[in-house]
N, C-alpha and C positions, 0 to 999 in steps of 0.2 A: 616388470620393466616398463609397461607401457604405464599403469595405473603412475612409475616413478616420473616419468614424462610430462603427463598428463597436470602433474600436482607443481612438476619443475616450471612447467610456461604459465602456468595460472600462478603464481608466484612472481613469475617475471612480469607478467599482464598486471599483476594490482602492486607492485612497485614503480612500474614507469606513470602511472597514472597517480600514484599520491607525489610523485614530481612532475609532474605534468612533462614528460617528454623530457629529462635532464638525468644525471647519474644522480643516482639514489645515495645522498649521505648518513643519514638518518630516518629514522622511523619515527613522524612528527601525527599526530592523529589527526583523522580526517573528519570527524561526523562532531566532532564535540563541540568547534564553537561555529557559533551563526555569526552571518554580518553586522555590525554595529550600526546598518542602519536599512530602512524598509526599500529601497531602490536598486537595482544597478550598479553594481560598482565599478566606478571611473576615476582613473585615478590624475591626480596633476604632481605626483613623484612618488617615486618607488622606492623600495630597500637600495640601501647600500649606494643612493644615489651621490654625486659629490658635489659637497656645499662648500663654502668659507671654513678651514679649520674641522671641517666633521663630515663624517660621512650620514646619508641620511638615516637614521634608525627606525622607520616605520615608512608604512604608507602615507600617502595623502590622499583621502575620498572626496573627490567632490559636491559643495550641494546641488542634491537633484535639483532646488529652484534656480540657484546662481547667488542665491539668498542666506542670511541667518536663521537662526530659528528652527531647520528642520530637528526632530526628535530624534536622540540618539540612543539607543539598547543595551544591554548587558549582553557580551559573547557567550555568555555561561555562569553556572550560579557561581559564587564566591563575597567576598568579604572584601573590604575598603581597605584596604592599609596603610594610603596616603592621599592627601587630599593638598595639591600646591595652588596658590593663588600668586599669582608674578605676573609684572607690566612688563616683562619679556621672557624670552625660550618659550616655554610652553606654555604661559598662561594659565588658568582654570587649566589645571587637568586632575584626572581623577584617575585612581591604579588601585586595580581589584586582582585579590589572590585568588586563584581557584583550583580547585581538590587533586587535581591532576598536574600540578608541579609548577604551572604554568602562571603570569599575570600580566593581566591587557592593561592599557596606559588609552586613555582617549584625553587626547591634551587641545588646546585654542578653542573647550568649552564657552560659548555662551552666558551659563548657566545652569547650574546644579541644581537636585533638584529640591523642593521646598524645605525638608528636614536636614538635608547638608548645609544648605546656605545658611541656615539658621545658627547651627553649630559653629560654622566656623565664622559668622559673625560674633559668638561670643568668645571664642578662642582668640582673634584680631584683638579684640577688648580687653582681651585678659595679658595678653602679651605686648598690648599697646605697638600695634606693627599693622601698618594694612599689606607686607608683602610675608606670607607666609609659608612656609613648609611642615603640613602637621600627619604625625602618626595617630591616629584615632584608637583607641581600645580593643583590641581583638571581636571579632563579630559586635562591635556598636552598630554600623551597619553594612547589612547583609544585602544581597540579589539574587532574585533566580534568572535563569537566562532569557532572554526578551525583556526584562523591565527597562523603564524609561529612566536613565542616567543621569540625563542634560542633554545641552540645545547646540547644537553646531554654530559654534561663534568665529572672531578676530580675537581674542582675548592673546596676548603676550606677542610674540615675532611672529606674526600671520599677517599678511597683507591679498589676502583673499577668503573669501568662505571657505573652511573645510573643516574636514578630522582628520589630525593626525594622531591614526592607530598605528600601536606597536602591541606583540606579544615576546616578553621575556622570559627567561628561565627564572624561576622564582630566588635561586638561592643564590645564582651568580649574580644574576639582575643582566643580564648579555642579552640583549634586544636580536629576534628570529627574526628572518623574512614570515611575514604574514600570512604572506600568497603560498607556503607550504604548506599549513592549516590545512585547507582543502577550501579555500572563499575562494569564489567561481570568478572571472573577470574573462569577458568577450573582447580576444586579441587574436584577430587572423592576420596581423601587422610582421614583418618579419622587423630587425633591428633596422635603425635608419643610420649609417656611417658615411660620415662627410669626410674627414681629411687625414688626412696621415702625415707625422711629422718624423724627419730621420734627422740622428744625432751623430755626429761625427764627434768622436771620443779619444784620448788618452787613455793613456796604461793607468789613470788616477781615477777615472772616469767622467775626466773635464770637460768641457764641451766645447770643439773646436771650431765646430761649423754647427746650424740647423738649416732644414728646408723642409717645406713643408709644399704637401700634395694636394690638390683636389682629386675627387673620386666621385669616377662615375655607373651611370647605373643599367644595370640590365637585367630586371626581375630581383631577383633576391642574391643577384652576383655584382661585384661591383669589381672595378678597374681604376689603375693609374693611366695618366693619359700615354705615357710610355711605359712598356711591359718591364723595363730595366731600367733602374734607378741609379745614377753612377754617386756613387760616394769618394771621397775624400783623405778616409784614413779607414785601416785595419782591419778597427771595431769602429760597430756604433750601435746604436741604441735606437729604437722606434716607441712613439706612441702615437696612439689612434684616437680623436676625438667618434663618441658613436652615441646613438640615443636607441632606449627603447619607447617605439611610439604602441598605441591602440588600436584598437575600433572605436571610431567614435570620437575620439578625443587628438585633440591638436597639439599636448601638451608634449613636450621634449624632455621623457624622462629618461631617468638612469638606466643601464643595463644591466641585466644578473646574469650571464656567464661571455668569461672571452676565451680562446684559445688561441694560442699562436704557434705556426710551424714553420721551421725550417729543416728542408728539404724532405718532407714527409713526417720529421717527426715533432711530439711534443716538444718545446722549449718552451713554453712562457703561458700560464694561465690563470686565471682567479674566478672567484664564484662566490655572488654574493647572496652568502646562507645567514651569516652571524658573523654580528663584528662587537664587541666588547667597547665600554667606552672607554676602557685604557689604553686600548689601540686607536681611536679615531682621530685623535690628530695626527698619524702617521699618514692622513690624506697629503698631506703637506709634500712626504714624497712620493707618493702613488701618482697625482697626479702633474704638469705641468705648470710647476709655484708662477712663474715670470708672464705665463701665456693668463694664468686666473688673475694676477693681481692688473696685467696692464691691459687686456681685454674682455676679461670677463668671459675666458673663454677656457673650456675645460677638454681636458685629453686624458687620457688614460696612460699614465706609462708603462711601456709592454717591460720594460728592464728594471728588474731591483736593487737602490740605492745601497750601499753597504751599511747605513746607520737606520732601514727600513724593518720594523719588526713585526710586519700585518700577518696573521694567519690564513689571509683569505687564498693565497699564493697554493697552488697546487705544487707540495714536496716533490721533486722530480730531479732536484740537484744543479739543477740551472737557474742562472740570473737573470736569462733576456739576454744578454749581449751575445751580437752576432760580428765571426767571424768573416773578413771577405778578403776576397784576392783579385787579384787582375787576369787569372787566369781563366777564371769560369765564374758566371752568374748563380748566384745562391738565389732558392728559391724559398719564398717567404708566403705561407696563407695564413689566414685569419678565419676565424669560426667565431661568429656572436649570434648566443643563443636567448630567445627569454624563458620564461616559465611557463609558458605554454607552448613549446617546441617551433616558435617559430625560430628560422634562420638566416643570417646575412654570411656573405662568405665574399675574402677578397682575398686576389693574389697577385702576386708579384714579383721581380727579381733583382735583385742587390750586386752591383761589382763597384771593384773600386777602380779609379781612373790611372790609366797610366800618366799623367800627369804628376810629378813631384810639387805639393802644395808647403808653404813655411808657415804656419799659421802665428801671427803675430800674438805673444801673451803681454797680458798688462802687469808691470810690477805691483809687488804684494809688499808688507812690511813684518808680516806675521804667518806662521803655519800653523794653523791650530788642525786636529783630530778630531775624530767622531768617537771613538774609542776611548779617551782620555779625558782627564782635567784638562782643562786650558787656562789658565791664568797670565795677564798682563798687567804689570806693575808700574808705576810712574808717579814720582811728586804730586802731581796733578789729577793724578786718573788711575782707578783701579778698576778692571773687570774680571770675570770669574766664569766660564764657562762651565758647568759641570758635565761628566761623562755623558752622553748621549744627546747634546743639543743638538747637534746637527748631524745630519743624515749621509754627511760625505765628508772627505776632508777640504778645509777651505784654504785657499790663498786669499789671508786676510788683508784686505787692502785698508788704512787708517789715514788719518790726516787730521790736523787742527787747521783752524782758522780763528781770524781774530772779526769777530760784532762788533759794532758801536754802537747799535741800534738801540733804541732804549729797552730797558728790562729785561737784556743779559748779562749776566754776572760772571761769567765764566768764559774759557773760550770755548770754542763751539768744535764738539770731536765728530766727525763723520768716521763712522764705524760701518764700512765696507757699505752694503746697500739695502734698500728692504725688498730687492727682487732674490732676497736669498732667504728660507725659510730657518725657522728654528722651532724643535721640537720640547726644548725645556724652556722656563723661563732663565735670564742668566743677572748676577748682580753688575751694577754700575755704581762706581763712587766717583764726585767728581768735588775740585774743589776751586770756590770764589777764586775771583782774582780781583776781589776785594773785599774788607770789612763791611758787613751786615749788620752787625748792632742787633739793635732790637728787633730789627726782618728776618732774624734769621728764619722763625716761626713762619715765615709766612712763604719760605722759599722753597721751588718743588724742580725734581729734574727735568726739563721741557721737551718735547721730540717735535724735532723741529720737519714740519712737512712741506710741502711744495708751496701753500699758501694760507697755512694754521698753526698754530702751536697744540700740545696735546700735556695736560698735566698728566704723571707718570710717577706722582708721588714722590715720595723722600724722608727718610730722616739723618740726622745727624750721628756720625761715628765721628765724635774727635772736630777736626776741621774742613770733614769731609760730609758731602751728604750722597745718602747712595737708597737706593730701591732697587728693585727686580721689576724688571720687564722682559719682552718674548719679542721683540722685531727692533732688526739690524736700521739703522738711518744716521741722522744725524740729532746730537742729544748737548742740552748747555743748561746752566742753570737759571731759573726766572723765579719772580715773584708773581703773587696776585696780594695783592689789598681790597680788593672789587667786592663788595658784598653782590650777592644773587639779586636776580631780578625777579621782582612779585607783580603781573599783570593780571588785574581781576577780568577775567571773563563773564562771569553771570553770578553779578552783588548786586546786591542793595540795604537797606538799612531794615527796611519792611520785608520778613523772611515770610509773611503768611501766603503772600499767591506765588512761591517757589517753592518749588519740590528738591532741589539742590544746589548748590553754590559752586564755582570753579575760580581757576585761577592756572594764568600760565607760567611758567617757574623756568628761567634760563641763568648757566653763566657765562662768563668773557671768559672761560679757557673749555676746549672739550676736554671729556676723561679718556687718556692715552692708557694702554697698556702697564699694570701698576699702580694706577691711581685711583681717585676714594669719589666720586659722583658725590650730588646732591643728596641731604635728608633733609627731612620736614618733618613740622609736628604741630598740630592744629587742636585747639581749646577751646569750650564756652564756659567762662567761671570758671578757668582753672580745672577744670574737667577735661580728660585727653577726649577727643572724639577722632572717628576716624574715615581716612580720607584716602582715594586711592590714584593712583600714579598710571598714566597715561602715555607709555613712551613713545608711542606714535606721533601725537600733538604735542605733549610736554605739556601736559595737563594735570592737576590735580582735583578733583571733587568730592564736595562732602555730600552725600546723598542721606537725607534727612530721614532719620531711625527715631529710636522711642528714648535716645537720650535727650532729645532737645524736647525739650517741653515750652506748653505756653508762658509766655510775659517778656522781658528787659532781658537781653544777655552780654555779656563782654564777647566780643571773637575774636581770636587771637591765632597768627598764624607764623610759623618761623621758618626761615629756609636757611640751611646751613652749606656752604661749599665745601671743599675738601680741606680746605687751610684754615678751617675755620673763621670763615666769615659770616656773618651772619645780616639777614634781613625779617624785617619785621611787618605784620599788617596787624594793624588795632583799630576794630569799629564797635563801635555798639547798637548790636541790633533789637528788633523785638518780632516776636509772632502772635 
């Protein structure tokens, strides 16, 4: 009995410690991979953090310098099996399979290293494409764990030094929290939780009131400025803006676990272990869409939407929605833990007011479902929701208006708002209200914003033109005729004391949701050579290879927009 004891706590001793202090979900191995890089790891965002549309899917490592360039490692021996080059998302990154089921992704590379870059400069060539996504041959190339990979860059949506590592399941591709690995990170930090927002709600789950709390602090316990929060109506719904901070580090990252109680027991939690990227735009209703898009400010919400399909939810048969009365104070805690057992803890108490409140609702013209097709039909306008765009049911609010403005062709449909999220993309047809002729070609659905237009693509059914997009606003038809603009950055006629050529590439409409961006395609002698896209600057350059050779060349450069317009640069150079 005592030997069964003995083997039972040393079991529980090396489970709490390959979670570093959290409930044990899985058995993820500890000793297999090393760090991806020779330093400290500090991180500027975590798993499961929340971005725009996505939840985060790996770490972020900072460089030890503050710099590019630092050398990046192999977590473990394994094999290449995709190699992406892109002026955005993840840039150079690189994804190695290895023995153990597992493949790490180290993406906003630098630089590869001298035998990949070679390769997949021939492969660009061969596919005439400087943005590529290539599978390479099984074991073409190999690593054992520690070799040197690439260089810690900016390359794609990075606007600071780092690596963003991820380790996924190799057959699902479902991106893990890292930090379960066993990679060590120095955080005696408990969560850092600034405000609390309460939702006064309908039987629909509408939102009749919000308010929102500051919280304060005392050690690792935080407070409301008043112990009792009076609410409004029945039900209502809470979410928590919270960060996980470091040692070390200043940066305001994500959290990995939250709990929430009322009156002693579990109702409401999540854990971020693994999130699948067929779930990550369901961040949409995880967190507070109205509070992300109009302050750039992120909350966690404690109650789940009925069109919300995320796994990260601990099954327990509750939504989050909390019941309240006038008769007694509900009592509400919070638990947010990281990965290395540090904790924040708030609490609080919920009644609703004896006050009778009438909360004033705004007329709607449509009811669409989260559950269903939704379909509106009209002369003029056709839209098409499919089952599960939206995360709740909406009171669709609509209207037309009529433009004069030049180069609107339609009237202009204000479809409810873009403080309302949408989880599918949905179709839009809309029709002139007038004869196009020959334009028709050149006509695209426009979303019309505060102080831009957005092309959002289109084609022609009939007398109508329609495309799919993913966010509510206001939408009318436009043209463009405007060919792209071609700005030389660093030309000249004489290519012999440059080592590469650019050129900055803009047009007169952004690309909206649905629509077709810039290409380009650059020649010497009718020769494609190739050139890469910069979507930071809006830049493109040809960095001079072993196809340009000496003497006389033609250069030829084309930029196409999404309606096909086209712009041309013609010089003749020599080296």
């Amino acid at each position: 009995m005592t030997r069964f004891l003995l083997l039972l706590i040393a079991f529980v001793s090396i489970s709490a410690t390959i979670h570093l202090g959290t409930s044990l979900t899985k058995d993820y191995p500890q000793d297999y991979f090393r760090s991806p890089v020779d330093h400290t790891i500090k991180l500027s965002g975590t798993f499961g953090e929340l971005r725009p549309n996505h939840f985060h899917a790996g770490i972020d490592i900072k460089s030890k310098t503050g710099k590019t360039g630092q050398e990046i490692y192999a977590v473990a021996d394994g094999t290449v099996s995709r190699i992406n080059i892109k002026s955005s998302g993840y840039g150079n990154a690189l994804y190695i399979d290895h023995p153990n089921g597992y493949t790490s992704v180290y993406a906003h590379l630098g630089r590869f290293p001298k035998e990949i870059t070679e390769y997949m400069q021939q492969q660009r060539y061969l596919e005439k494409t400087s943005e590529i996504e290539h599978y390479p041959p099984a074991n073409h190339f190999t690593f054992k764990k520690g070799d040197f990979i690439g260089t810690l860059g900016l390359s794609g949506r990075s606007y600071g030094p780092h690596l963003h590592f991820e380790i996924r399941d190799t057959k699902s591709e479902v991106p893990i929290n890292p930090l379960l690995f066993g990679l060590k990170i120095d955080d005696k930090v408990s969560p850092d939780l600034r405000a609390l927002k309460v939702y006064s709600l309908d039987s629909s789950m509408n939102e009749l009131e919000t308010k929102q709390y500051s919280l304060r602090k005392s050690g690792s316990r935080y407070k409301t400025r008043k112990d009792t929060l009076t609410v409004n109506a029945n039900q209502v719904g809470l979410a928590l803006k919270a960060y996980d901070q470091m040692t070390g580090v200043s940066n305001l990252n994500g959290i990995y676990e939250l709990k929430m109680y009322v009156e002693d027991s579990l109702h409401f939690a999540f854990t971020m272990d693994e999130i699948s990227f067929d779930e990550t735009r369901y961040i949409n209703a995880h967190l507070d869409y109205p509070e992300r898009e109009q302050k750039k400010s992120y909350f966690n919400r404690c109650f789940r939407l009925p069109g919300n399909q995320l796994s990260i939810y601990e099954a327990n048969g509750y939504n989050g929605l909390i019941n309240v009365s006038e008769a007694k104070s509900t009592k509400v805690k919070y638990i947010v833990t990281d990965l290395n057992g540090n904790v924040s803890e708030l609490t609080f108490w919920l009644k609703k007011s004896s006050e009778e409140f009438d909360f004033d609702k705004e007329n709607y013209q449509y009811l669409l479902f989260h559950d269903k097709d939704n379909q509106i039909e009209r002369s003029d306008l056709q839209l098409f929701f499919p089952k599960g765009s939206l995360y709740r049911d909406l009171e669709f609010q609509f209207l037309t208006s009529i433009d004069s403005s030049h180069n609107i062709f339609s009237k202009v449909y204000h479809l409810h708002d873009y403080l309302t999220p949408l989880h599918k993309y949905f179709d839009i047809a809309i029709k002139p209200n007038s004869e196009l002729g020959a334009l028709k070609e050149k006509a695209f659905i426009g979303y019309c914003g505060a102080d831009k237009y957005s092309n959002c693509g289109g084609a022609w059914e009939g007398d109508m033109l329609k495309t799919k997009t993913s966010q509510l606003g206001n939408f009318c038809i436009m043209l463009d005729t405007v060919p792209p603009k071609i700005e030389p950055v660093r030309f000249g006629k004489n290519w012999s004391n440059l080592s590469s050529v650019s050129f900055k590439i803009g047009d007169n409409f952004e690309v909206g949701k649905g629509g077709k961006g810039l290409s380009y395609e650059a020649y010497l002698d009718d020769q494609w050579i190739l050139m890469s896209y910069n979507g930071k600057t809006k830049t493109i350059t040809y960095r001079f290879d072993e196809y340009l050779q000496p003497g006389e060349h033609e250069f030829k450069l084309l930029v196409t927009d999404g309606l096909g317009n086209t712009n041309t640069f013609l010089k003749n150079i020599r080296l």
